[in-house]
C-alpha positions as CSV (number, residue, x, y, z in Angstrom):
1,X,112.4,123.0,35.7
2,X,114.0,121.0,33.6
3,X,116.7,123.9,32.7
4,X,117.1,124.6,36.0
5,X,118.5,120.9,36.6
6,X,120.8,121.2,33.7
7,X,122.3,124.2,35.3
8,X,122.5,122.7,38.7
9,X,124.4,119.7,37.4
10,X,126.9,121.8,35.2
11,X,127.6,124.0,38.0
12,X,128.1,121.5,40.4
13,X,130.2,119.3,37.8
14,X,132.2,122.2,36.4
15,X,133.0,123.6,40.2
16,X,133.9,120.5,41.4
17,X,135.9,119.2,38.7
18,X,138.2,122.6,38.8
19,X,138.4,122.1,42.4
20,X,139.5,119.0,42.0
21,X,141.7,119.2,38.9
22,X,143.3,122.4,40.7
23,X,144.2,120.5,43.6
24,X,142.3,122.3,46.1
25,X,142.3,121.6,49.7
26,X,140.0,123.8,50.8
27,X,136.1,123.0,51.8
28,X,134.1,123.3,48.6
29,X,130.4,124.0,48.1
30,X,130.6,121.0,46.1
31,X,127.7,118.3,47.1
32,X,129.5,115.3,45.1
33,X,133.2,116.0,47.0
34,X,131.3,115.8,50.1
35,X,129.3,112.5,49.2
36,X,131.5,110.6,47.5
37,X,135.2,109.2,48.5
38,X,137.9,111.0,46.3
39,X,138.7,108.8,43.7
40,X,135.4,109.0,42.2
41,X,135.3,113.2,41.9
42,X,136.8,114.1,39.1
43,X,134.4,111.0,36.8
44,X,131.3,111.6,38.4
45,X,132.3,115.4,38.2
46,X,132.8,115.0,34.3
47,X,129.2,112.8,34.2
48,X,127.5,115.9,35.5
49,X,129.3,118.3,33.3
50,X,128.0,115.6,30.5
51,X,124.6,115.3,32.2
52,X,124.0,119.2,32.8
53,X,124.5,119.7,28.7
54,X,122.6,117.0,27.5
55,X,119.9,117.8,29.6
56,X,120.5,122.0,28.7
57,X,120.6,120.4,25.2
58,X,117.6,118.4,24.9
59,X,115.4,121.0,26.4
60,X,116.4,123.3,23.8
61,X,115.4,120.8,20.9
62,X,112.1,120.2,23.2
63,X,111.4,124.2,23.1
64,X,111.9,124.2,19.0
65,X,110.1,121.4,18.0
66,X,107.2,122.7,20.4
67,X,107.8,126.5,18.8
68,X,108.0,124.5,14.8
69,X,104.5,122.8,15.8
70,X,102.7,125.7,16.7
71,X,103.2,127.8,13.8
72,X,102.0,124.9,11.3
């Protein structure tokens, strides 16, 4: 579940922050250019980019330590 999050928020970070950076006018899929007023996309785009890793990240360590404690 957790994984799943981490790829929702990198998605939606990445996607949006391209949009943005890209200068596209066109309606996006986006959920945080449709919340949000515009000059607040691109740094809460980049805080979900940053979130979506760290999340992806710490899950990862979560899944070796578990895998390192089972073998002892």
């Amino acid at each position: 579940m957790i994984e799943l999050l981490g790829i929702l928020l990198l998605v939606q970070g990445a996607g949006g922050l391209i949009n943005r950076l890209l200068g596209s006018s066109n309606p996006s899929w986006f959920v945080q250019l449709h919340l949000l007023p515009p000059g607040m996309h691109v740094v809460v785009s980049a805080l979900m980019v940053a979130g979506g890793v760290a999340l992806l990240f710490a899950e990862r360590a979560r899944k070796t330590r578990r895998r390192g404690s089972e073998s002892e």
